[in-house]
N, C-alpha and C positions, 0 to 999 in steps of 0.2 A: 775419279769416281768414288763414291759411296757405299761402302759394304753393309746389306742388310737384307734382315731374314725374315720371310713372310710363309706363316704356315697354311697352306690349301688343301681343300677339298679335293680328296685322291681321284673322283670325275676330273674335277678342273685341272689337276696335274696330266691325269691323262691326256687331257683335250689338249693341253699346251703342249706335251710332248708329242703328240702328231701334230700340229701346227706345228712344231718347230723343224721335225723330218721332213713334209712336205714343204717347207719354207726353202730345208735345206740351210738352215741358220741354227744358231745357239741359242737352248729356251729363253737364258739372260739378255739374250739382244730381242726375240718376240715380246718378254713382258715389257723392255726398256721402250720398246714400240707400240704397242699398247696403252702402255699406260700414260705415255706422251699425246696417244689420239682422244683417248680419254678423258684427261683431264684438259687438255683443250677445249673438247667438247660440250664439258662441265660447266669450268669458267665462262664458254663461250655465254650457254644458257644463265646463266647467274649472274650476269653485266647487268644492272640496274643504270637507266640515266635518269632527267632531272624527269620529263613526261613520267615516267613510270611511277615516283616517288608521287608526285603532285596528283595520279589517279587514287595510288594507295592512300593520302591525306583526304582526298574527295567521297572515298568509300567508308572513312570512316564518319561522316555525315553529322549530324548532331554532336557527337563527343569531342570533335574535331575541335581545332583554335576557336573562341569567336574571334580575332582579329585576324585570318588566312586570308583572304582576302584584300588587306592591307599589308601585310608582313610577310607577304609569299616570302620575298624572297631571305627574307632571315632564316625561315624554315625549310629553307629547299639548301641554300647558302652557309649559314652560318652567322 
């Protein structure tokens, strides 16, 4: 593991410190859990695939490729 220090908001220390009595665990194991559901969560929402890109390139309309239409896939691709 990784030792590192993160300074908080004395509510949110609070709140962790009852979260962690009630948990009946150590506050270092709630944040390490937490912030695991968290940033899953994140990532999960932040997964772009190829549909998504190809609406984003459609919404930008006029400004957009003239050749997209022929070259999708260069620009979805590479």
């Amino acid at each position: 593991m990784i030792r590192t220090q993160v300074y908080l908001p004395e509510d949110l220390y609070q709140e962790l410190r009852l979260l962690a009595r009630r948990e009946e665990q150590p506050a270092a194991k709630v944040i390490r859990d937490l912030l695991k559901t968290g940033l899953k969560k994140r990532v999960k929402s932040k997964k772009r695939n190829a549909g998504d890109l190809l609406l984003e390139i459609a919404k930008i309309g006029a400004r957009g490729p003239k050749d997209l239409s022929v070259n999708h896939d260069k620009y979805l691709y590479g």
